[in-house]
PALUM-871842 format. One record per residue (C-alpha): residue number from 1; chain; x, y, z. Coordinates in pm, whole numbers, plus 50000, padded with zeros to 5 digits. Layout:
<pts>
num=NUM&chaine=A&east=X&north=Y&up=Z
...
</pts>
This chain:
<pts>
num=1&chaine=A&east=50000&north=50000&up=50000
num=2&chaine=A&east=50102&north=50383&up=49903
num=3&chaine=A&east=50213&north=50537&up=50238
num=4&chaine=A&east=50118&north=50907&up=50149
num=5&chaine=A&east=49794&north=50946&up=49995
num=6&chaine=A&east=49845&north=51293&up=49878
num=7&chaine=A&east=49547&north=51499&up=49726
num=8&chaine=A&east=49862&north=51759&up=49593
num=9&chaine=A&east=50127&north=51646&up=49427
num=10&chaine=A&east=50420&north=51684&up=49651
num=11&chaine=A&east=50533&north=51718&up=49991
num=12&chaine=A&east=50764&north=52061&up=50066
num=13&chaine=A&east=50726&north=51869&up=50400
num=14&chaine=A&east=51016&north=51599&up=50473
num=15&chaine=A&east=51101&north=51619&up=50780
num=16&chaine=A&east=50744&north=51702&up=50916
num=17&chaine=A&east=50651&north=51367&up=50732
num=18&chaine=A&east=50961&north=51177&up=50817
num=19&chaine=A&east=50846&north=51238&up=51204
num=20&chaine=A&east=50508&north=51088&up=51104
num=21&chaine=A&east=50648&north=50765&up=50962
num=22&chaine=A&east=50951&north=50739&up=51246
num=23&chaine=A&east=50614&north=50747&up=51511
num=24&chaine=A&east=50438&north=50458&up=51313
num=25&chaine=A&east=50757&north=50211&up=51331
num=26&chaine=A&east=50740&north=50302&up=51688
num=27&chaine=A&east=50327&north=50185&up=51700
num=28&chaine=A&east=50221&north=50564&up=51827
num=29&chaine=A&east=50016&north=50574&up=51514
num=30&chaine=A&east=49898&north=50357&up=51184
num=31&chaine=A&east=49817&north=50649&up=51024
num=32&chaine=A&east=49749&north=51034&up=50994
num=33&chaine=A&east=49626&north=51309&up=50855
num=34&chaine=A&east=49784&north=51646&up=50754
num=35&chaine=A&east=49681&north=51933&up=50638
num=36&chaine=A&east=49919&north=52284&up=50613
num=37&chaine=A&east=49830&north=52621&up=50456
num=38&chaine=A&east=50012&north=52925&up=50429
num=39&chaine=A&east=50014&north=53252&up=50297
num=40&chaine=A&east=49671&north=53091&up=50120
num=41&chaine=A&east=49853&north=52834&up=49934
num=42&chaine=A&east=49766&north=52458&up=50036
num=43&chaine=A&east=50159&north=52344&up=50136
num=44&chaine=A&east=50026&north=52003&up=50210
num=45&chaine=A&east=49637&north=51832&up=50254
num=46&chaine=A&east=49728&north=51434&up=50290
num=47&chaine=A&east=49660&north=51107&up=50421
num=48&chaine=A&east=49952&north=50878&up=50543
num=49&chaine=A&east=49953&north=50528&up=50624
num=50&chaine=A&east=49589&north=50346&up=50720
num=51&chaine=A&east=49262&north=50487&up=50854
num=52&chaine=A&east=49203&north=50142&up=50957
num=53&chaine=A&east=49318&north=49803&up=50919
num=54&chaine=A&east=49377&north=49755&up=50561
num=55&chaine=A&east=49224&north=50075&up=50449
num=56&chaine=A&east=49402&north=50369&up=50340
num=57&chaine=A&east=49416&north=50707&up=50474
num=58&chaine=A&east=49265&north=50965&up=50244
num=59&chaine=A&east=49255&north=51335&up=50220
num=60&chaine=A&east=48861&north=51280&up=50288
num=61&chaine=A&east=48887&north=51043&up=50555
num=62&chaine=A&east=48680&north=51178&up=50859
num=63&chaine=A&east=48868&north=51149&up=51137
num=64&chaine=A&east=48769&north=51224&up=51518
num=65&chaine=A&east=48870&north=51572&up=51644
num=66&chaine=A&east=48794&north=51529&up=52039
num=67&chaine=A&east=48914&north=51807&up=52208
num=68&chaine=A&east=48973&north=51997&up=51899
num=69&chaine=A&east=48601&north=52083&up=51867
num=70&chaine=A&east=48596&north=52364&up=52131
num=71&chaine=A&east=48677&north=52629&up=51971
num=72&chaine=A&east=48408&north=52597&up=51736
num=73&chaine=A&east=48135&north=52653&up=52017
num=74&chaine=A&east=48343&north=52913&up=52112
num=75&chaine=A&east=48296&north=53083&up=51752
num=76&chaine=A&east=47940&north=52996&up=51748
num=77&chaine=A&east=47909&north=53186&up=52138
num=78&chaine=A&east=48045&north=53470&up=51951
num=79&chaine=A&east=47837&north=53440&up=51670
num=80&chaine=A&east=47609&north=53457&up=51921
num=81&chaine=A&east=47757&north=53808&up=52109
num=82&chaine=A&east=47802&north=53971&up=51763
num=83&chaine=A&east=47352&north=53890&up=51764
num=84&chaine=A&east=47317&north=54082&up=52099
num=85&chaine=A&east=47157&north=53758&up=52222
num=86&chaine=A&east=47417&north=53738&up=52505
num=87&chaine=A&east=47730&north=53921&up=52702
num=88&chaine=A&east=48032&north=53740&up=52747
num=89&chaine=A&east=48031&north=53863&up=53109
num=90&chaine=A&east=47638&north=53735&up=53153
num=91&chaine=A&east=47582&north=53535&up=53453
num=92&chaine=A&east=47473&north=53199&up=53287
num=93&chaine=A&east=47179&north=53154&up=53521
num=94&chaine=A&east=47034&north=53493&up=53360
num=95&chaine=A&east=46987&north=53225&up=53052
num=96&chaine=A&east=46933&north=52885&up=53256
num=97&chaine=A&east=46858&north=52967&up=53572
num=98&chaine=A&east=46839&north=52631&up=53702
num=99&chaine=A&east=47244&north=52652&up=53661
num=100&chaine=A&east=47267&north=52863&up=53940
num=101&chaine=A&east=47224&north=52660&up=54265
num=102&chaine=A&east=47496&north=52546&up=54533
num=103&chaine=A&east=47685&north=52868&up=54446
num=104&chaine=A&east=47720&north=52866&up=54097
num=105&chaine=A&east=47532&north=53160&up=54003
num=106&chaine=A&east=47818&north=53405&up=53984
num=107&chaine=A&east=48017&north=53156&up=53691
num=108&chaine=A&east=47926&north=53394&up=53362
num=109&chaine=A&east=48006&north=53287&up=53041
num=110&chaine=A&east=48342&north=53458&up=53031
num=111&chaine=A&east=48403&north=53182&up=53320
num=112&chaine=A&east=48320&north=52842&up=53115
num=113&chaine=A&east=48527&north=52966&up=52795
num=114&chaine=A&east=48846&north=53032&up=53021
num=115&chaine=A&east=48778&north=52709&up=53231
num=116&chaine=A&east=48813&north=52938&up=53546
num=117&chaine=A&east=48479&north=52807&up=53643
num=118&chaine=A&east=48529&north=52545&up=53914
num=119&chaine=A&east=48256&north=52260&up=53754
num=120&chaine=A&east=48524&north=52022&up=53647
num=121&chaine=A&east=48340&north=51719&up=53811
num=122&chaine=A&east=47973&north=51786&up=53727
num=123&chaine=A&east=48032&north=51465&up=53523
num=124&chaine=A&east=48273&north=51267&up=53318
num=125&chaine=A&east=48502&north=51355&up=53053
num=126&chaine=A&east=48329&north=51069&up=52851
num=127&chaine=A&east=47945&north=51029&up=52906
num=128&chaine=A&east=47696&north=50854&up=52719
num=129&chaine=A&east=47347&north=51006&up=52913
num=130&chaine=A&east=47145&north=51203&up=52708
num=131&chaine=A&east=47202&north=51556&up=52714
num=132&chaine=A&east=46915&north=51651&up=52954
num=133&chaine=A&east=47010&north=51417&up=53192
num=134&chaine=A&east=47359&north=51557&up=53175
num=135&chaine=A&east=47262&north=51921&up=53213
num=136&chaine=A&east=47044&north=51803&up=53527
num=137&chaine=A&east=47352&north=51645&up=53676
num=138&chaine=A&east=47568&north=51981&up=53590
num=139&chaine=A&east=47295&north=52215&up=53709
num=140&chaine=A&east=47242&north=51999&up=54062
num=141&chaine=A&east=47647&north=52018&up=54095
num=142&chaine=A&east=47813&north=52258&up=54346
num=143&chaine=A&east=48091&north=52472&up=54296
num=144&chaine=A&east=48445&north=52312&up=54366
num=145&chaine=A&east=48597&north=52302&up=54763
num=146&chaine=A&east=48793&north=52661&up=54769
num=147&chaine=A&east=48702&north=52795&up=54384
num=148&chaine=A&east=48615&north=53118&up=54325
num=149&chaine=A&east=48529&north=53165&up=53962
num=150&chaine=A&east=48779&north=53333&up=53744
num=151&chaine=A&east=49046&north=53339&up=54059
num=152&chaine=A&east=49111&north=53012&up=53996
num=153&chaine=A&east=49202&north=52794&up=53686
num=154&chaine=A&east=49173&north=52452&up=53526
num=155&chaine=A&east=49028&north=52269&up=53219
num=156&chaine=A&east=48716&north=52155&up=53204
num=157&chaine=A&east=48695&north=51847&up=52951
num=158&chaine=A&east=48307&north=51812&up=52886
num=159&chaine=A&east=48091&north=51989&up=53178
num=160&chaine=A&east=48071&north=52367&up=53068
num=161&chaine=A&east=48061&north=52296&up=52721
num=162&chaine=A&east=47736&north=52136&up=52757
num=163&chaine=A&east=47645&north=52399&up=52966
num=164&chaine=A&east=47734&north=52628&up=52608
num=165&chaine=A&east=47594&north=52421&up=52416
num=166&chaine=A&east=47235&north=52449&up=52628
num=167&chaine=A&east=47298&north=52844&up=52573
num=168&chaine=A&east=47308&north=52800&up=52195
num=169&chaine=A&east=46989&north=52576&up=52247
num=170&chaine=A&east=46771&north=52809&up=52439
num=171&chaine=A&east=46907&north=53117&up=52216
num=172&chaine=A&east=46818&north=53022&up=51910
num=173&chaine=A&east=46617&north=52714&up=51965
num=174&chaine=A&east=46825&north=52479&up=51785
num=175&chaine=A&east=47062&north=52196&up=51966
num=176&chaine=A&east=47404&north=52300&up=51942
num=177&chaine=A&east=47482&north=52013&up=51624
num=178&chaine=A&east=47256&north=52126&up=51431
num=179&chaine=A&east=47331&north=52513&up=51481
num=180&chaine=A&east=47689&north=52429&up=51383
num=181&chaine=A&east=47579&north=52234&up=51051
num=182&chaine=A&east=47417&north=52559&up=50977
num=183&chaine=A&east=47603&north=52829&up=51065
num=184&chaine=A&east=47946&north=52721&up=51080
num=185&chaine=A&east=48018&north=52391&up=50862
num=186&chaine=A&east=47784&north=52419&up=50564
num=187&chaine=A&east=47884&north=52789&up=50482
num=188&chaine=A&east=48263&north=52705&up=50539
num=189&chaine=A&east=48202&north=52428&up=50281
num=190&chaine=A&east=48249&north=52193&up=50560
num=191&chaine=A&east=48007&north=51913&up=50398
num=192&chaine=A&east=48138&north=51633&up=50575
num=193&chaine=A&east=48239&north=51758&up=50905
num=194&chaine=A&east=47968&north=51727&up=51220
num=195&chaine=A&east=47925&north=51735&up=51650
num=196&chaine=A&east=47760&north=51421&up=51666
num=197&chaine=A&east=47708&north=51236&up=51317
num=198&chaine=A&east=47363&north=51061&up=51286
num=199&chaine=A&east=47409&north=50703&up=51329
num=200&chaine=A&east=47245&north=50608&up=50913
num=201&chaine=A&east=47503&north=50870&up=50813
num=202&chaine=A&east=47793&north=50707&up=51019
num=203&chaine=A&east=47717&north=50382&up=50858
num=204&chaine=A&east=47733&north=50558&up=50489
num=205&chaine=A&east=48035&north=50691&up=50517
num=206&chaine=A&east=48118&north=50336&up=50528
num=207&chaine=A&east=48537&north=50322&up=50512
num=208&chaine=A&east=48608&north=50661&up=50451
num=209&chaine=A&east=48534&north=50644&up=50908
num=210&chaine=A&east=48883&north=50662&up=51026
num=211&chaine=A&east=48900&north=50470&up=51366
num=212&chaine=A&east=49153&north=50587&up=51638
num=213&chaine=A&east=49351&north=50352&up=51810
num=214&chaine=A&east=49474&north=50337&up=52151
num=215&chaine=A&east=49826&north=50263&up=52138
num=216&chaine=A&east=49903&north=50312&up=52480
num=217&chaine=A&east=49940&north=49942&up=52552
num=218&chaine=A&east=50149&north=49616&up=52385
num=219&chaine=A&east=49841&north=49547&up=52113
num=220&chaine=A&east=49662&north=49863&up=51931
num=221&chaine=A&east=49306&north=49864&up=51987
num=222&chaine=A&east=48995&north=50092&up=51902
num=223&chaine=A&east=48979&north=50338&up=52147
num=224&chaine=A&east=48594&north=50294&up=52169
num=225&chaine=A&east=48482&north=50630&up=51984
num=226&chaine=A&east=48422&north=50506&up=51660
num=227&chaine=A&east=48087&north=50319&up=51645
num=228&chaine=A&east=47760&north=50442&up=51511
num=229&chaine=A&east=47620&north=50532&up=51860
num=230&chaine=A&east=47942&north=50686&up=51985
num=231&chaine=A&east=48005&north=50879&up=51714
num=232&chaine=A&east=47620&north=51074&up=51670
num=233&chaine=A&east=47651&north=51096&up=52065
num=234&chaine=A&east=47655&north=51563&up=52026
num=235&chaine=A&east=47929&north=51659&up=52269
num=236&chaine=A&east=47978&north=52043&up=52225
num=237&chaine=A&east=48359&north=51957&up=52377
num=238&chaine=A&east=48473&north=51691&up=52184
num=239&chaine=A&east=48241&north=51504&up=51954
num=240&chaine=A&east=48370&north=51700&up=51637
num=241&chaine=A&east=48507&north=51465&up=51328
num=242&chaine=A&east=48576&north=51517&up=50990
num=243&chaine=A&east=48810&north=51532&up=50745
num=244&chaine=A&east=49108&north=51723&up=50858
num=245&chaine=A&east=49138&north=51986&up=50595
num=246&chaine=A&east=48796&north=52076&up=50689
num=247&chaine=A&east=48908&north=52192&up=51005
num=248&chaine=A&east=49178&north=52341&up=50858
num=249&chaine=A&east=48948&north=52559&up=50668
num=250&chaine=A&east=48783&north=52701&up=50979
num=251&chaine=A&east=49147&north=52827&up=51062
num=252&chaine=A&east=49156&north=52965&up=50773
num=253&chaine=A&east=48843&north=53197&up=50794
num=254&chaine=A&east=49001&north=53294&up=51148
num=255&chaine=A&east=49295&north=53373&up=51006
num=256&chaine=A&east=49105&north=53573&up=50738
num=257&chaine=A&east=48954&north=53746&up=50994
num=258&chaine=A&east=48598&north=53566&up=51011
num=259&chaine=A&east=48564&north=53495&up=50628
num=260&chaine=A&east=48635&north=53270&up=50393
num=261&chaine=A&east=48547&north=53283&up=49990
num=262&chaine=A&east=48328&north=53530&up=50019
num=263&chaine=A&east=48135&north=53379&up=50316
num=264&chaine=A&east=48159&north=53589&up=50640
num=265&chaine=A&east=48141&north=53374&up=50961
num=266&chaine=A&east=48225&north=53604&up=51227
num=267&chaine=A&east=48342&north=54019&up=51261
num=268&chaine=A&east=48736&north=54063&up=51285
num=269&chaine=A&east=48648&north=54251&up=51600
num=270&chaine=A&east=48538&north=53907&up=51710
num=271&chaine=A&east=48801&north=53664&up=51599
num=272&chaine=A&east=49055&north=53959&up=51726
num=273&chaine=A&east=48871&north=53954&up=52107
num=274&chaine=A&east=48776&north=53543&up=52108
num=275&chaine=A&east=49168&north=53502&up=52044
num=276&chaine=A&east=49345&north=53741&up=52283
num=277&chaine=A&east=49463&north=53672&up=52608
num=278&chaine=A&east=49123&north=53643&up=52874
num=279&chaine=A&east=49326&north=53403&up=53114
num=280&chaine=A&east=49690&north=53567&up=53155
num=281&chaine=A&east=49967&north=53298&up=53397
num=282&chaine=A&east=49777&north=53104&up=53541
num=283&chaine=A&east=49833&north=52746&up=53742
num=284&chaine=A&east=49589&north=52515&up=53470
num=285&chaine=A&east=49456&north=52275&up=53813
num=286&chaine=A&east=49405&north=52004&up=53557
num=287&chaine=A&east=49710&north=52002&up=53313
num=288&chaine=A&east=49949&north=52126&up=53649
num=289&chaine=A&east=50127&north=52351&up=53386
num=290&chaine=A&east=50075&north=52740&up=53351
num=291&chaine=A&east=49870&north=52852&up=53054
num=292&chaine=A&east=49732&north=53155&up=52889
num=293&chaine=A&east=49362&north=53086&up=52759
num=294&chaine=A&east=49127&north=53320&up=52513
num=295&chaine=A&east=48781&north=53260&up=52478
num=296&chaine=A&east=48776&north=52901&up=52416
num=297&chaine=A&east=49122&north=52903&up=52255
num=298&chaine=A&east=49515&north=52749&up=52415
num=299&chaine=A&east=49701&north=53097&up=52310
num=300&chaine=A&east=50032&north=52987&up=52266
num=301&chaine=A&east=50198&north=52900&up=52636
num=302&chaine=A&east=50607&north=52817&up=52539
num=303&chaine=A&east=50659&north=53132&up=52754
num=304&chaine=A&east=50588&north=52859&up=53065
num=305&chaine=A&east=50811&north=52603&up=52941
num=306&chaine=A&east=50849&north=52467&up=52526
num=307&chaine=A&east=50928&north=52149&up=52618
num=308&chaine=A&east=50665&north=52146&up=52894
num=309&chaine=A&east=50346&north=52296&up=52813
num=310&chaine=A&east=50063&north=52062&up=52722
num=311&chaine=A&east=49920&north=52050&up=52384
num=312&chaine=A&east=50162&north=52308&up=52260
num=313&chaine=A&east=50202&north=52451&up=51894
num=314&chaine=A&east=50600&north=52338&up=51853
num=315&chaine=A&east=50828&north=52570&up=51963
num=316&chaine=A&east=50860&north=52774&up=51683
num=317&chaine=A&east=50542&north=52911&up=51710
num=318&chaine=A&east=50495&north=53301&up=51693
num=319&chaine=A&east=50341&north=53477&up=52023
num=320&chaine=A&east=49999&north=53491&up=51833
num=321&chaine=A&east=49914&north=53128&up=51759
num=322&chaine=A&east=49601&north=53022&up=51887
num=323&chaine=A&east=49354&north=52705&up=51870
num=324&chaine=A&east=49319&north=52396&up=52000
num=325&chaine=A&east=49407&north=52017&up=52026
num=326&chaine=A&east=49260&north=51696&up=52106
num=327&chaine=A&east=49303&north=51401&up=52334
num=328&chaine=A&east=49649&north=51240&up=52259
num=329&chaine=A&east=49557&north=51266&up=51857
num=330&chaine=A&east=49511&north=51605&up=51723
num=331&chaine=A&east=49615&north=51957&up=51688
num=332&chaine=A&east=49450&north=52246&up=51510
num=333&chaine=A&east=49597&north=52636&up=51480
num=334&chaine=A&east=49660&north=52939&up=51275
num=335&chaine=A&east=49919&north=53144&up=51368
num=336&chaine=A&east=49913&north=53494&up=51232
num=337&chaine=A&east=50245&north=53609&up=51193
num=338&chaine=A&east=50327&north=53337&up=51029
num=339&chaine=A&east=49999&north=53343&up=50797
num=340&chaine=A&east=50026&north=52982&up=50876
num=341&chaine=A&east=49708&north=52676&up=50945
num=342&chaine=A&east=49802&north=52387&up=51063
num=343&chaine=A&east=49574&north=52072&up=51092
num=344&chaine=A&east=49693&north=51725&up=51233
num=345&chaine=A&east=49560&north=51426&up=51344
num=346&chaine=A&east=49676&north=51103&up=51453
num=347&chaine=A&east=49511&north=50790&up=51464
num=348&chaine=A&east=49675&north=50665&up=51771
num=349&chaine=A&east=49639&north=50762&up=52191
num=350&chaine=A&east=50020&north=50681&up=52277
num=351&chaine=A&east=49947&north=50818&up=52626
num=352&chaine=A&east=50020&north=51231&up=52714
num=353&chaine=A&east=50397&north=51197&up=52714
num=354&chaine=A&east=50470&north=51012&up=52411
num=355&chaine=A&east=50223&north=51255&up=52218
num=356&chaine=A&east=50362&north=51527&up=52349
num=357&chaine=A&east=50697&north=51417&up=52234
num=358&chaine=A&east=50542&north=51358&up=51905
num=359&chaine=A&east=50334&north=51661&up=51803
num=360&chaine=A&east=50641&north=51889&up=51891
num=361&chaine=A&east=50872&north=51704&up=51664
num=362&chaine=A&east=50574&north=51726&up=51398
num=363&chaine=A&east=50542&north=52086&up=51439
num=364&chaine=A&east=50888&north=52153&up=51445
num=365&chaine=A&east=50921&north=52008&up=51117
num=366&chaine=A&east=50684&north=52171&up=51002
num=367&chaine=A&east=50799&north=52516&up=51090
num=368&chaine=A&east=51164&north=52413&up=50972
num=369&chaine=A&east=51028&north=52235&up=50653
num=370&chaine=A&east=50951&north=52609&up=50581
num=371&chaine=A&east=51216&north=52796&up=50655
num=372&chaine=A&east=50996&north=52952&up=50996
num=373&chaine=A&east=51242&north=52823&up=51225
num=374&chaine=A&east=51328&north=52996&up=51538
num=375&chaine=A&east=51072&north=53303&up=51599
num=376&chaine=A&east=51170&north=53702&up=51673
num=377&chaine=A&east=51094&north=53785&up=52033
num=378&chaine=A&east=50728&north=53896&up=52112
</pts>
């Protein structure tokens, strides 16, 4: 089988893509997907190695996101702002006012997209209850021991962004999948990309599902979130999947400044205020690592520690890069000095440490691979 499934017709990648293969003779990965604009051009939009046993990786493979997914909630809260429908500093229970019992009625929406606001363990990172039942739990949940929100900092994996995605619901009466099919994928040209995938659709994708592995072990193994009911299960913080270049293009319209081919997303006012610094050195309580946060964005963090920081952007990133990455598998950013989008996603959960390891040798080829290298100082 071809090991680079390339929809252009070269790699100006090497050493990026020499990373990639050294981590699947090491059994991190079988596969992976890659896409890398900049200045507007398409540098590289590929599929390496399998999406599956036997199956190839292609360019239009859709591939789960997980964690990656935030930041779109985040854009469509600021759609949202830009409507007058809410105020980033609203208390929440001015919207859902069952939200604010057991001294939660101070966390504002500011709070949830920082992850300053002390709900980590409403409920699991990974839960299965339907969404009502969910919200109940969340709602019924009292602040954390010691926490006052926004004084205190540490991310939240699932529990506020159902509490966003309940805001979307009430504010414009649709549930928060299928505002984002409308406002955010379908006008991006993001056909194929979805939170929660309806099971018939799952199923007619047929192989072009990729299926992440955990790796983590002696034998590679689905990691369990790539089965028709899994996958249309709508979790605003990490249900997201699609084909990698499709998340590449909603970089792109950031970078762009909230547009993309004529389509206008969000204001630049917007995409300028949703990236900037909200949450400025703080202790993250759940990564144990100092971070800077926007409004639902990882701003770039090397400040704290390059070879430390969790989910980082390579250390050649410029002070400016912002987005996002997902459990153990993906990354997704633009940085702006750089005019450069970056999408990547793995197909195997190595563990934290070993992906670490991995991403930042990715994204320092990348940078390298074009000439970026080391940045000018902030």
């Amino acid at each position: 089988m071809d090991r680079y499934n390339f929809v252009m017709s070269n790699s100006l990648l090497p050493r990026a893509f020499a990373e990639i293969e050294s981590g699947t003779k090491a059994g991190l990965h079988i596969g992976a997907q890659v896409y890398v604009g900049q200045g507007g051009r398409v540098v590289a939009d590929a599929g390496i190695g399998e999406a599956r046993a036997g199956v190839a990786m292609q360019g239009d493979t859709l591939m789960p996101w997980m964690s990656a997914t935030k930041p779109i909630v985040a854009i469509c809260i600021g759609q949202l702002w830009e409507r007058g429908l809410l105020a980033l500093d609203d208390r929440v229970a001015q919207h859902i006012p069952e939200f604010g019992k057991h001294g939660k009625d101070a966390i504002t929406i500011r709070h949830l997209l920082t992850h300053t606001a002390g709900i980590r363990g409403a409920i699991g990172g990974w839960v299965t209850e339907p969404v009502d039942v969910l919200l109940g739990k969340i709602c019924d949940a009292r602040l954390e021991p010691n926490w006052t929100p926004g004084k205190k900092a540490g991310y939240h994996v699932a529990s506020s962004w159902f509490v966003l995605g309940e805001l979307i619901r009430r504010l414009t009466g649709s549930p928060v999948g299928e505002y984002v099919r409308r406002e955010i994928f379908l006008p991006l040209g993001m056909n194929d990309s979805w939170i929660g995938i309806p099971a018939e659709q799952y199923v007619a994708y047929g192989q072009r599902m990729g299926i992440l592995q955990d790796t983590s072990g002696t034998s590679i193994t689905p990691a369990g979130f790539d089965t028709p009911e899994m996958a249309a299960l709508c979790r605003p913080g990490g249900s997201g999947r699609g084909p990698v270049r499709e998340l590449g293009r909603f970089y792109q319209m950031l970078l762009n400044g909230g547009s993309l081919d004529g389509t206008r997303i969000v204001s630049p006012q917007t995409v300028a205020a949703m990236t900037a610094r909200h949450r400025v050195g703080m202790l993250d309580l759940t990564f144990e690592h100092v971070m800077d946060w926007g409004l639902g964005f990882i701003v770039n963090s090397n400040q704290y520690g390059v070879e430390t920081v969790p989910y980082g952007y390579g250390p050649h990133a410029s002070w400016r890069t912002f987005g996002h990455s997902g459990y153990q598998s993906s990354v997704a950013f633009c940085d702006p000095k750089n005019e450069l989008v970056v999408a990547i996603v793995f197909n195997g959960t190595p563990g934290d440490a070993a992906h670490d390891r991995r991403m930042r040798a990715v994204l320092r080829g990348v940078y390298e691979d074009l000439g970026l290298g080391e940045n000018e100082e902030r």
